[in-house]
C-alpha positions as CSV (number, residue, x, y, z in Angstrom):
1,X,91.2,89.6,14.3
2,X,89.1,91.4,17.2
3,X,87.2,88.0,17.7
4,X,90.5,86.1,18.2
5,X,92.0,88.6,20.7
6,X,88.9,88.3,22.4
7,X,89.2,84.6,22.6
8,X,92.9,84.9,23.8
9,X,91.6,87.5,26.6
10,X,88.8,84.8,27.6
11,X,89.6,83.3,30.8
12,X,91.2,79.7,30.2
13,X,88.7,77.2,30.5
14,X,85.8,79.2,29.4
15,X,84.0,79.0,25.9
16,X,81.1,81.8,24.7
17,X,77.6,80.7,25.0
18,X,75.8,79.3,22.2
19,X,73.9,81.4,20.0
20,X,70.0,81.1,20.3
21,X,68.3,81.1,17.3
22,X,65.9,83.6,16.2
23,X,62.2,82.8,16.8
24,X,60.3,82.3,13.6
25,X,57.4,81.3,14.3
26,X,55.6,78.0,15.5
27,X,57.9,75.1,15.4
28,X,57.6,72.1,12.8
29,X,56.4,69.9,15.4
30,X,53.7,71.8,16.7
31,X,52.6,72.5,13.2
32,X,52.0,68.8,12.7
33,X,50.1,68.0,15.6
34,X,47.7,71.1,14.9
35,X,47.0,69.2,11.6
36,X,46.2,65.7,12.9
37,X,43.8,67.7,15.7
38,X,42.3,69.3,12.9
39,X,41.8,65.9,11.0
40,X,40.4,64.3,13.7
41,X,37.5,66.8,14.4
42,X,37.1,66.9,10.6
43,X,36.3,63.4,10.5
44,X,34.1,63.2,14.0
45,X,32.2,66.5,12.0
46,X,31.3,64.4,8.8
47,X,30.2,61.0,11.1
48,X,28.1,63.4,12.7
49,X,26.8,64.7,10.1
50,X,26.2,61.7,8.1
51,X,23.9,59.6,11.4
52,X,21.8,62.8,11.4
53,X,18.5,61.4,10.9
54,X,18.1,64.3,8.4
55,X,20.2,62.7,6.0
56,X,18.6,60.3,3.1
57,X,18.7,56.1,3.5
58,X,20.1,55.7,0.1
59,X,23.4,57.1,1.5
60,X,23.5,54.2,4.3
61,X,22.7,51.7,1.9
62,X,25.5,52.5,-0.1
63,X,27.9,51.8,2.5
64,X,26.4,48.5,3.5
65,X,27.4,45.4,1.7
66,X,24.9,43.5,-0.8
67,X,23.8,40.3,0.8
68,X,24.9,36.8,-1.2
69,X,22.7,33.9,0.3
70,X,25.8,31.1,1.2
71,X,25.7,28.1,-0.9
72,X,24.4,24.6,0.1
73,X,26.9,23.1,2.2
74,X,28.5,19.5,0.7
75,X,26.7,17.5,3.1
76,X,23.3,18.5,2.1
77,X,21.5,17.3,-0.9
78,X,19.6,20.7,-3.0
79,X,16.1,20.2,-3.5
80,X,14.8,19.2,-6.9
81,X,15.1,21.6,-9.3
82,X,10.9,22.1,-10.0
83,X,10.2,22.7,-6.6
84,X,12.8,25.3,-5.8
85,X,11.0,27.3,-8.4
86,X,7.6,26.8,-7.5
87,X,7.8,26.9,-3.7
88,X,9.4,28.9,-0.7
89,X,10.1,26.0,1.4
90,X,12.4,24.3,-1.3
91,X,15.4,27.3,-1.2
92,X,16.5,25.5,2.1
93,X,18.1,22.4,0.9
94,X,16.9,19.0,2.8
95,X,19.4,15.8,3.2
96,X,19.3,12.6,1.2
97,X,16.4,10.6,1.8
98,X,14.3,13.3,3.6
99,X,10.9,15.1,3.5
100,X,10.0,16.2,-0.2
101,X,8.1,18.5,-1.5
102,X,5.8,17.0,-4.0
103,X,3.4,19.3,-6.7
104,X,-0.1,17.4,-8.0
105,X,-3.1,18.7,-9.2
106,X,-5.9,17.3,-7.6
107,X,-10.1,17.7,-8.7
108,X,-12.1,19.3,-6.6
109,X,-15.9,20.4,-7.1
110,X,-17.0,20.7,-10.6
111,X,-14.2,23.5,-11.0
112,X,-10.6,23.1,-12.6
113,X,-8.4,20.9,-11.5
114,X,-6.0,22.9,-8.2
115,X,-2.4,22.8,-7.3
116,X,-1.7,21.0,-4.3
117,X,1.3,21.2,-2.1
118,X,2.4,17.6,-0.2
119,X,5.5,16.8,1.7
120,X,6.0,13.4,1.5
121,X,8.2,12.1,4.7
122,X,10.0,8.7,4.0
123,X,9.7,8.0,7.9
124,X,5.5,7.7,7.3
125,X,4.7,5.6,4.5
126,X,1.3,6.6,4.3
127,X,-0.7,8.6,2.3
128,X,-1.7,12.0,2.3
129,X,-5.4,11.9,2.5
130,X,-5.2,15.5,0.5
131,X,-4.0,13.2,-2.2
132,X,-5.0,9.8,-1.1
133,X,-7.0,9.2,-4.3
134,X,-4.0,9.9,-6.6
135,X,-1.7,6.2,-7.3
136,X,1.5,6.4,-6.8
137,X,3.1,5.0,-9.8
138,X,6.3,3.4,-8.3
139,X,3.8,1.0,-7.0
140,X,1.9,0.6,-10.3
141,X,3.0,-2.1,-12.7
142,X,1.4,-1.9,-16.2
143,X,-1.3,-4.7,-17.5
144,X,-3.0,-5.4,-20.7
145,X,-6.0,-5.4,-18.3
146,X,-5.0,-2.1,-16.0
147,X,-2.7,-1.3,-13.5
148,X,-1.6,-4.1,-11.1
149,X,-0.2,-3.6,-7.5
150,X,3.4,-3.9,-6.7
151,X,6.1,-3.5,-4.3
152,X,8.1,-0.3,-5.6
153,X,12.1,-0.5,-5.8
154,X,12.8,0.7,-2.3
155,X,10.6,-1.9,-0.7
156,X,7.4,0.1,0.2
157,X,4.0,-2.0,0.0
158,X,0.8,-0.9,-1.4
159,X,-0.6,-2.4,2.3
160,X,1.4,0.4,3.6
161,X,1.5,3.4,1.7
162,X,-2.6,3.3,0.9
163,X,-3.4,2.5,4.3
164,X,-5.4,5.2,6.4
165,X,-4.1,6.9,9.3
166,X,-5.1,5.9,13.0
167,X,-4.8,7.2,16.4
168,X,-2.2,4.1,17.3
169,X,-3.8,3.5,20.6
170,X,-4.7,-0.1,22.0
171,X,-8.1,0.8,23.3
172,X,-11.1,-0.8,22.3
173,X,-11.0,-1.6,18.2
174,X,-13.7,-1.7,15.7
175,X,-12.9,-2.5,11.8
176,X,-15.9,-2.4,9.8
177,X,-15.6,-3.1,6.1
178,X,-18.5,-2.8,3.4
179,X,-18.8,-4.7,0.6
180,X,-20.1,-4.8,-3.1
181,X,-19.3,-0.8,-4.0
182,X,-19.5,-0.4,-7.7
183,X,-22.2,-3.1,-8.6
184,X,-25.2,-0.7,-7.7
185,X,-24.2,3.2,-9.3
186,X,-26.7,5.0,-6.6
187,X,-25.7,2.2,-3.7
188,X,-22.1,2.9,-4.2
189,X,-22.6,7.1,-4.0
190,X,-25.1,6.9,-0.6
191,X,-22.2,4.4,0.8
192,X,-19.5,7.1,0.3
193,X,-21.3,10.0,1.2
194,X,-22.9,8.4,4.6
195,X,-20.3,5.9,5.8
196,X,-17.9,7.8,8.4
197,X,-13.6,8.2,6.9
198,X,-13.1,5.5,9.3
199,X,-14.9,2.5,7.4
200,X,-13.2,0.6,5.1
201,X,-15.1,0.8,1.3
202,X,-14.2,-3.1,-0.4
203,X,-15.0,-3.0,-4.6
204,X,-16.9,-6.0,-6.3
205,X,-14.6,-6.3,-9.8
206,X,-17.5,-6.6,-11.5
207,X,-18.7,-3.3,-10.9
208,X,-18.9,-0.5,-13.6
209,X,-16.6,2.7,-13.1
210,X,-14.5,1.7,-10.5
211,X,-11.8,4.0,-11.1
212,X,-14.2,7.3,-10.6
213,X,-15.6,5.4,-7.3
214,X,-12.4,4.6,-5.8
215,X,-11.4,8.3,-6.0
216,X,-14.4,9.6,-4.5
217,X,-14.0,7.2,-1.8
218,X,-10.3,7.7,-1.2
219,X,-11.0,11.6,-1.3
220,X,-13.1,11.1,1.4
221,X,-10.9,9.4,3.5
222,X,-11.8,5.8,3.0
223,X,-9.2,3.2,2.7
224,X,-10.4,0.3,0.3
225,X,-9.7,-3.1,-0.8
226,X,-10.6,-4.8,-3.6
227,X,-12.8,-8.4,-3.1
228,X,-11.8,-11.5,-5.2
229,X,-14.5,-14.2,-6.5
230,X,-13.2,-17.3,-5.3
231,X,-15.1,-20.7,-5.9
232,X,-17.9,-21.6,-3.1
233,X,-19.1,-25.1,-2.7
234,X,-21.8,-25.9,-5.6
235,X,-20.2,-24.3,-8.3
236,X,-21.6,-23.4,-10.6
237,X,-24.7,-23.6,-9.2
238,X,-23.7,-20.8,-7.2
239,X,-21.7,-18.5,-9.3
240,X,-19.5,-15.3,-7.8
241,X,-19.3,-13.6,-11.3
242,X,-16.9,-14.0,-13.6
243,X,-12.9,-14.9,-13.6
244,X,-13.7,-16.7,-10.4
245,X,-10.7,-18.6,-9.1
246,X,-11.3,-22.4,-8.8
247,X,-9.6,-25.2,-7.7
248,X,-9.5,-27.1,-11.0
249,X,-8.2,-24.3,-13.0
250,X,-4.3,-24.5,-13.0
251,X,-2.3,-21.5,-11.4
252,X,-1.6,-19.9,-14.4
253,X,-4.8,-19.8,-15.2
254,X,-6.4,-18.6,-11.3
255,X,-3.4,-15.9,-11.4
256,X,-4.9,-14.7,-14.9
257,X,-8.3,-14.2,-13.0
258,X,-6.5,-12.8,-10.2
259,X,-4.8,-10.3,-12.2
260,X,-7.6,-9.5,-13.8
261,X,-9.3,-8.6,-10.5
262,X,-6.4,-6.3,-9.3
263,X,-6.1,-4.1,-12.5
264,X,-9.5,-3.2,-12.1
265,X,-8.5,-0.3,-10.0
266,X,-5.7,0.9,-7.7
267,X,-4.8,2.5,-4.2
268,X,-6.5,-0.1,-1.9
269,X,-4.4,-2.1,1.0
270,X,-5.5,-6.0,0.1
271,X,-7.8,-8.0,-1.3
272,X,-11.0,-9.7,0.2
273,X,-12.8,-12.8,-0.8
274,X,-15.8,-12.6,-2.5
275,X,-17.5,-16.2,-1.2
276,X,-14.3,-19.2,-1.6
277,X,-15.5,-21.5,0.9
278,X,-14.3,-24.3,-1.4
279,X,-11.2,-22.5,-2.6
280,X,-10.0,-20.8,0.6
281,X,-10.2,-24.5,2.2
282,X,-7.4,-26.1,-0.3
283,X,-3.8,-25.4,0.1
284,X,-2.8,-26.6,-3.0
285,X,-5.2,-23.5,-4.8
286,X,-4.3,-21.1,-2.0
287,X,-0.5,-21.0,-2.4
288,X,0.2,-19.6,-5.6
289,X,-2.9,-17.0,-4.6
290,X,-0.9,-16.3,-1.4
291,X,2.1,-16.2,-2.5
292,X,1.1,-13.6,-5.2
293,X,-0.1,-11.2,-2.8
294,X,2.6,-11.6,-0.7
295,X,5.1,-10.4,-3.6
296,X,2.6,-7.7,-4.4
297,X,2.6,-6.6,-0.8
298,X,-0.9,-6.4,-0.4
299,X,-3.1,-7.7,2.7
300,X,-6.1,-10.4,2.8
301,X,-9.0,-10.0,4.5
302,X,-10.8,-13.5,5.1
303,X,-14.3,-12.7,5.5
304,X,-14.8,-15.2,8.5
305,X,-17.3,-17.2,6.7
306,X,-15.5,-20.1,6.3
307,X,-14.2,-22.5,9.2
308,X,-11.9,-24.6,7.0
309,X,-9.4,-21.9,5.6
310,X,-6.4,-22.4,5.3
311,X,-5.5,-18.7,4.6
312,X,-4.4,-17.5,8.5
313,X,-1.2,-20.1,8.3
314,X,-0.5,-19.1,4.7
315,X,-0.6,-15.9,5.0
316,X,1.9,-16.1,8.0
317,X,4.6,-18.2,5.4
318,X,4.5,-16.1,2.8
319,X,4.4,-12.6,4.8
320,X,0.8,-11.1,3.7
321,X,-0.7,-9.1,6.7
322,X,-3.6,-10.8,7.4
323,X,-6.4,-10.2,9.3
324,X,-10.3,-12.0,9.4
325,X,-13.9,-10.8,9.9
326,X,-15.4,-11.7,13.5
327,X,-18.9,-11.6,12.1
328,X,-20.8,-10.8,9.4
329,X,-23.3,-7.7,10.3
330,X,-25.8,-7.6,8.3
331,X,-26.8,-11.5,7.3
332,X,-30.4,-10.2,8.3
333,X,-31.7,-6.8,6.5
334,X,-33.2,-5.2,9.3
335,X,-31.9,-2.2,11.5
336,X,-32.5,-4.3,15.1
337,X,-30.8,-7.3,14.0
338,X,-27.8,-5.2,12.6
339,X,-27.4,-3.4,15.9
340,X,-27.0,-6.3,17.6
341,X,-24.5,-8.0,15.7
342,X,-22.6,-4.1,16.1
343,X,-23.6,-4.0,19.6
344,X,-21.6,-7.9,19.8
345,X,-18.5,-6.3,17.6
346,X,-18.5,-3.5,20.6
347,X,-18.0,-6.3,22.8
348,X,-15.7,-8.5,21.2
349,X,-13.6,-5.3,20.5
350,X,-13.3,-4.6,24.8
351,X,-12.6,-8.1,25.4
352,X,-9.3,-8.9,22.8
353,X,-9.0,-5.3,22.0
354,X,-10.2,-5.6,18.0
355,X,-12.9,-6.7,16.0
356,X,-13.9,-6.7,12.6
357,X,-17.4,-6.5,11.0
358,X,-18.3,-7.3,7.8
359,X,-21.2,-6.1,5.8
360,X,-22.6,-5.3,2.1
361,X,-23.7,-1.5,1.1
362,X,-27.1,-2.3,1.5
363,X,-29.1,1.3,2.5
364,X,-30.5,-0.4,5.4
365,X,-26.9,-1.5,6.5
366,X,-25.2,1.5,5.6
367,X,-27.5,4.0,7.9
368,X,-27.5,1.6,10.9
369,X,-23.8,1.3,10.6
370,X,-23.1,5.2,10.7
371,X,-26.0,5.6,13.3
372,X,-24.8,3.4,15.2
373,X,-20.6,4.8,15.1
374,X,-21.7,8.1,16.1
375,X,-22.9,6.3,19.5
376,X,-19.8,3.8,20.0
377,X,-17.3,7.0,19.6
378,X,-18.9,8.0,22.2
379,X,-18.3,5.2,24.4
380,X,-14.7,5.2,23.4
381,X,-14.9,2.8,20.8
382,X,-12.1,3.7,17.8
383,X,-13.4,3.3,14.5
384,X,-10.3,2.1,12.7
385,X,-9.3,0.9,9.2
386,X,-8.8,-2.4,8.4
387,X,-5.0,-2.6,7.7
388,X,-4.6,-1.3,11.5
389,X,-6.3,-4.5,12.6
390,X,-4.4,-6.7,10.2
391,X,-1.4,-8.8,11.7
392,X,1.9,-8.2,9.5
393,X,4.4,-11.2,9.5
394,X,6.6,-8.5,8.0
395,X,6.6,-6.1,10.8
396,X,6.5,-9.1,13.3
């Protein structure tokens, strides 16, 4: 009741002050923003802490995600499946139709056989020389008699893919090919040994152990063609060696021969006559001859000893790079009268830019010939192989 007379006694108007509240303390406000300071500096303490260089790597690892390497995208084709486990280079994946990475064993020395490593570029059809003595079988069609030559199924030629690599230039040009290798056992080893990469090695089919030869001379850089007996004038009489082709045997029969001939080894460009005045002068033996090689995709070489062939306008219908020997080198055995027919080659080489020589691995020939390319190189003659010489109907 005092309260209410006071309130009646109160000036009209007027009300009593609010009541202030007794201080208890810090407010709820302030007591949550003293926590979140305090969470802040707890969390700057324990970064600190943990970038002290004191502190062990395992703990930094932990926090760091594990690498996954991203797959192949759709676009690219993965490398084949025995190379990406054999080799470094095969965990990045290369497109369709691309460099490959290709594992052989090749034979070196008298030691076992070593892994070799080749990438193989679509782009360059030719060989390796690393491996240039190893056939590659999608141009190898099986015989009775041996592996013959063939086009593989995506169009590349033996003339392509076995021939030797060249500089490219159009300078002065010198192809020299020698003849008979494999008839003569210690002819055939000086011949490989002596004769510089750049000369082309040609095989008699006659010859004993061709196979072995061609591999030495492919490991040494040499590309090689194989020579074909074809019939000279006076047959019999004069005789090239067996399974000569002749014009009176039918085409069945000369492509049996012929066959024969090619199966006798493999990895060489073309083929060469051996002799054929009488055959390379008649069409009517020629075409189905020609027209073999050309489906084989190899080259021919006409040894330039015959006028009357027929070959050059054969060759040019049924697309077999051809190309023909300017002179033969070494019709006289002795070291003067070979330098002057190389000396002539030089010659003929500055004035149409190419010119092809054609000898036999005679000892005398062979050591004049390397003599004598030592000195030309320096003159800035290129030694070059035969199939850079050869004019390819294909290629226009």
């Amino acid at each position: 009741m005092a309260d209410i007379g006071k309130d009646i006694e109160r000036p009209l108007g007027q009300s009593l002050p609010p009541k202030r509240p007794a201080r208890r303390g810090i407010g709820g406000g302030s007591a949550v923003a003293a926590v979140a300071v305090l969470a802040v500096i707890g969390v700057s303490s324990a970064i600190a802490l943990r970038e002290k260089p004191f502190r062990k790597p395992e703990e930094v690892a932990v926090s760091t995600p594990k690498v996954v390497a991203a797959p192949a995208t759709p676009a690219l084709a993965p490398a084949p499946a025995p190379v990406a486990t054999a080799t470094p280079q095969a965990s990045t994946p290369m497109k369709s139709g691309g460099p490959q990475i290709i594992h052989v064993q090749t034979e070196e020395g008298d030691g076992p056989p070593k892994a070799a490593i080749v990438i193989r570029d679509p782009s360059t059809l030719g060989q390796n020389l690393k491996v240039a003595h190893i056939p590659d079988r999608a141009l190898i069609e099986a015989s009775d008699t041996g592996p013959l030559p063939m086009r593989s199924a995506d169009g590349r030629r033996p003339f392509d893919v076995y021939a030797r690599p060249w500089s490219g230039a159009r300078g002065a040009r010198v192809a020299i090919i020698i003849g008979g290798l494999a008839v003569s056992q210690t002819g055939t080893q000086a011949a490989i040994a002596k004769l510089p990469a750049e000369v082309t090695l040609a095989f008699a089919p006659q010859g004993n152990s061709i196979g072995r030869w061609m591999q030495a001379a492919r490991q040494s850089g040499h590309e090689i063609v194989m020579q074909v007996p074809l019939e000279p004038f006076d047959y019999p009489n004069v005789n090239p060696g067996r399974n000569t082709l002749t014009v009176s045997a039918s085409p069945e029969e000369n492509l049996k021969s012929l066959h024969w001939a090619l199966s006798r080894t493999t990895n060489y460009t073309g083929v060469m006559n051996y002799m054929g005045a009488r055959f390379s002068a008649d069409a009517n033996a020629m075409e189905p001859f020609m027209a073999e090689l050309g489906k084989r995709g190899l080259a021919y070489i006409d040894d330039g000893s015959s006028a009357r062939s027929v070959a050059p306008e054969l060759a040019l219908k049924d697309g077999v790079p051809f190309a023909a020997g300017d002179m033969a080198i070494d019709a006289v055995q002795d070291r003067g009268e070979i330098l002057k027919k190389l000396d002539s080659l030089e010659a003929t080489a500055r004035a149409k830019g190419s010119a092809v020589g054609i000898g036999s691995a005679f000892d005398i020939t062979v050591d004049t010939v390397t003599s004598w390319i030592a000195e030309a190189k320096k003159r800035g003659i290129e030694i070059v192989p035969i199939s850079a010489v050869a004019v390819d109907p294909q290629k226009g």
